[in-house]
DSSP file (Angstrom, degrees, kcal/mol; ACC not computed):
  #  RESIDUE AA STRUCTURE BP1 BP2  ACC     N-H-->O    O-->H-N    N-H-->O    O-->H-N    TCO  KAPPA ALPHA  PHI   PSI    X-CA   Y-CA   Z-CA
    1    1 A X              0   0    0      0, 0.0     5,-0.1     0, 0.0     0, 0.0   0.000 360.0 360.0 360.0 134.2    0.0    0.0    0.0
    2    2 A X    >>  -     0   0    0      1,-0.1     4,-0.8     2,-0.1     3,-0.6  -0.390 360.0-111.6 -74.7 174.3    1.7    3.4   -0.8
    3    3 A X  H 3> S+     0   0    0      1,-0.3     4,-4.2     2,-0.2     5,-0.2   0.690 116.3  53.4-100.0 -58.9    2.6    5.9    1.9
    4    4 A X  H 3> S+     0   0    0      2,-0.2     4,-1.6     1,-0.2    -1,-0.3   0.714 102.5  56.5 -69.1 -22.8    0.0    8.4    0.8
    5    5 A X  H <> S+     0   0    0     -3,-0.6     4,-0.9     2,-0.2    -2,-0.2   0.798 110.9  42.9 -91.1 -43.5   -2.6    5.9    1.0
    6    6 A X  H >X S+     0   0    0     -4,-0.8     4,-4.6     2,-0.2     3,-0.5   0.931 107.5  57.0 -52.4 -55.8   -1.9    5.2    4.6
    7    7 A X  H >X S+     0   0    0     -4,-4.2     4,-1.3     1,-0.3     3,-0.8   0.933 111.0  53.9 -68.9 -38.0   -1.4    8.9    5.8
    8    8 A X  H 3< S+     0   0    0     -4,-1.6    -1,-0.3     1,-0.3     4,-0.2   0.616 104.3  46.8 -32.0 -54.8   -5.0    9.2    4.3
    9    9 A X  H <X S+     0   0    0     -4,-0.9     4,-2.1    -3,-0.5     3,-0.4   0.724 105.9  58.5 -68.9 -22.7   -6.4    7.0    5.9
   10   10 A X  H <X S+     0   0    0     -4,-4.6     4,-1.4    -3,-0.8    -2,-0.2   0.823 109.4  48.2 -42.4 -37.7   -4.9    8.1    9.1
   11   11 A X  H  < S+     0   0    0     -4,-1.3     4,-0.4    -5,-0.4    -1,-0.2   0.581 105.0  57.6 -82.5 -16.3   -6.6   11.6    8.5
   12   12 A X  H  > S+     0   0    0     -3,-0.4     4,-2.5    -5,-0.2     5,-0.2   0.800 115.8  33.7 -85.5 -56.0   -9.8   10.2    7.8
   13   13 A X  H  X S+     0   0    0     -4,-2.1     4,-1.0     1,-0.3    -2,-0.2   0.765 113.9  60.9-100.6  -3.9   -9.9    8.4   11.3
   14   14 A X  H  X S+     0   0    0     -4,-1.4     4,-1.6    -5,-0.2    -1,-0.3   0.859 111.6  40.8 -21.4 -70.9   -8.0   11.2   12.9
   15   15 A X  H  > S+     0   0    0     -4,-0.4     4,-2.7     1,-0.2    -2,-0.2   0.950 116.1  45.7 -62.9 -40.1  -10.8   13.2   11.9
   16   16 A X  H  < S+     0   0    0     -4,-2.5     5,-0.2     1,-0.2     4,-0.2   0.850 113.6  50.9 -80.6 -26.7  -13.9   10.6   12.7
   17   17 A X  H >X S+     0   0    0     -4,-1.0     4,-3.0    -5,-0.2     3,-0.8   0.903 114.4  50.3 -91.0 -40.2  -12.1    9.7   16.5
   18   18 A X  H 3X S+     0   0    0     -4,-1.6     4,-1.8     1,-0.3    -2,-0.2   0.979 114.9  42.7 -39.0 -65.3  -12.1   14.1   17.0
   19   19 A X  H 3< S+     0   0    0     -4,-2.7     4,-0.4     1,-0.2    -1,-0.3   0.404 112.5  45.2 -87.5  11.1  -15.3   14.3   16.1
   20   20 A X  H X> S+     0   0    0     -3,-0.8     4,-3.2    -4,-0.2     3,-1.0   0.702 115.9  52.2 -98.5 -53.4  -16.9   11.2   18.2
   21   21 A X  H 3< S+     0   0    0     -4,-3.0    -2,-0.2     1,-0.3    -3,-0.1   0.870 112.6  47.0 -59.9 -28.6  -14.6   12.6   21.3
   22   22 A X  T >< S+     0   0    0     -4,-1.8     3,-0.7    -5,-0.2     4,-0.5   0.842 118.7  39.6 -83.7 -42.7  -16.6   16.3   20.3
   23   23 A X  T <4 S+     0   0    0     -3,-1.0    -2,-0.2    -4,-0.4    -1,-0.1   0.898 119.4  49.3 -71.6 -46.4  -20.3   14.5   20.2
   24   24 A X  T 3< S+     0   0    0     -4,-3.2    14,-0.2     1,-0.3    -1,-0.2   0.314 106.6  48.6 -80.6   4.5  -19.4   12.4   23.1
   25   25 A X  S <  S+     0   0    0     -3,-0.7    -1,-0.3    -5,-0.2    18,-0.2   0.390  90.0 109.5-135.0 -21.4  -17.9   15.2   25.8
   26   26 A X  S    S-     0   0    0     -4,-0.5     2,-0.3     1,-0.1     9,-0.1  -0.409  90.8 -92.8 -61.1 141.9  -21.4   17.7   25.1
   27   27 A X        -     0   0    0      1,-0.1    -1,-0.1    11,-0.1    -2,-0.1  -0.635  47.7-114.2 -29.6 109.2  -23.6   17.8   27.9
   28   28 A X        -     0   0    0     -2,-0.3    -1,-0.1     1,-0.1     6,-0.1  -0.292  33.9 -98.7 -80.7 141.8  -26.0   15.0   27.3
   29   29 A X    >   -     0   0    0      1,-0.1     3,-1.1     2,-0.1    -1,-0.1   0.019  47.6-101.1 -60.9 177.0  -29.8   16.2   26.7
   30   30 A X  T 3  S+     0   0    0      1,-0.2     4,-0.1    -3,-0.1    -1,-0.1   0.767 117.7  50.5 -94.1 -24.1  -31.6   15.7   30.1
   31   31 A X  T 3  S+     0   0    0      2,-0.1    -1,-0.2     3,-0.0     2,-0.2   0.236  91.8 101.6-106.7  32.1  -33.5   12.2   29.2
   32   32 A X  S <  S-     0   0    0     -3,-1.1     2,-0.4     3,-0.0     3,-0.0  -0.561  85.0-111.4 -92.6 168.4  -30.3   10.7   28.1
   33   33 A X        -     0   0    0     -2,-0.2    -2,-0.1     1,-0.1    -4,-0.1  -0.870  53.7 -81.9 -76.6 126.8  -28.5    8.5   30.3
   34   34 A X        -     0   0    0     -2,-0.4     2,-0.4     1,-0.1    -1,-0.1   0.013  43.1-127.6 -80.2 155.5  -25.1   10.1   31.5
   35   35 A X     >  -     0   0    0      1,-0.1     4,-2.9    -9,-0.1     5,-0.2  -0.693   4.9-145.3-106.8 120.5  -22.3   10.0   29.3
   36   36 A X  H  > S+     0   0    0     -2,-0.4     4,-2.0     2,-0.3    -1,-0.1   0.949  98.9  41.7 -38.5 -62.9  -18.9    8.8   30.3
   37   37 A X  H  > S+     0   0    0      1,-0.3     4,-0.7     2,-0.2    -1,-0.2   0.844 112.9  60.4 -69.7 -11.3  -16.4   11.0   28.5
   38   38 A X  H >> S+     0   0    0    -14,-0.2     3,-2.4     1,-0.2     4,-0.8   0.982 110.3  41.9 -79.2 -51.1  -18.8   13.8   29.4
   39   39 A X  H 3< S+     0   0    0     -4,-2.9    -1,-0.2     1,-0.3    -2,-0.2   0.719 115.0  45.8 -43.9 -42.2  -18.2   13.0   32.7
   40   40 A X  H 3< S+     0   0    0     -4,-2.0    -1,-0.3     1,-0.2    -2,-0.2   0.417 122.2  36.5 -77.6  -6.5  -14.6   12.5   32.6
   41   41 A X  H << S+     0   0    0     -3,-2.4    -2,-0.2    -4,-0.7    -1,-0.2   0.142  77.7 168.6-129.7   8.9  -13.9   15.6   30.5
   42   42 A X     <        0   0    0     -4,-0.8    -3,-0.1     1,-0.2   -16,-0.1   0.217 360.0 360.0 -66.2 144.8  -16.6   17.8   32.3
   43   43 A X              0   0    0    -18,-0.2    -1,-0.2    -5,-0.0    -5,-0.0   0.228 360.0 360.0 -96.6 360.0  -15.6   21.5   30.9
C-alpha cells in the first residue's frame, strides 16, 4: 500500500475519532443516560 494511501487513511480516522470525542464530551440532553467521556472531561 503506498505511503499516501496510509497517511489518508490516518486523517480520515483522525478526523472521525475528533469528532466522536466532540459528540461524546457535550452535555448530554436531560432524558439521556449520562455520558462517560462527558463526565470524565466535564468542561
Amino acid at each position: 500500500m503506498k505511503p499516501s494511501r496510509i497517511a489518508l487513511y490516518t486523517l480520515i480516522a483522525l478526523t472521525a475519532a475528533v469528532i466522536a470525542w466532540y459528540f461524546l464530551a457535550k452535555e448530554p440532553p436531560p432524558e439521556w443516560p449520562i455520558n462517560l467521556i462527558h463526565l470524565l472531561t466535564r468542561h
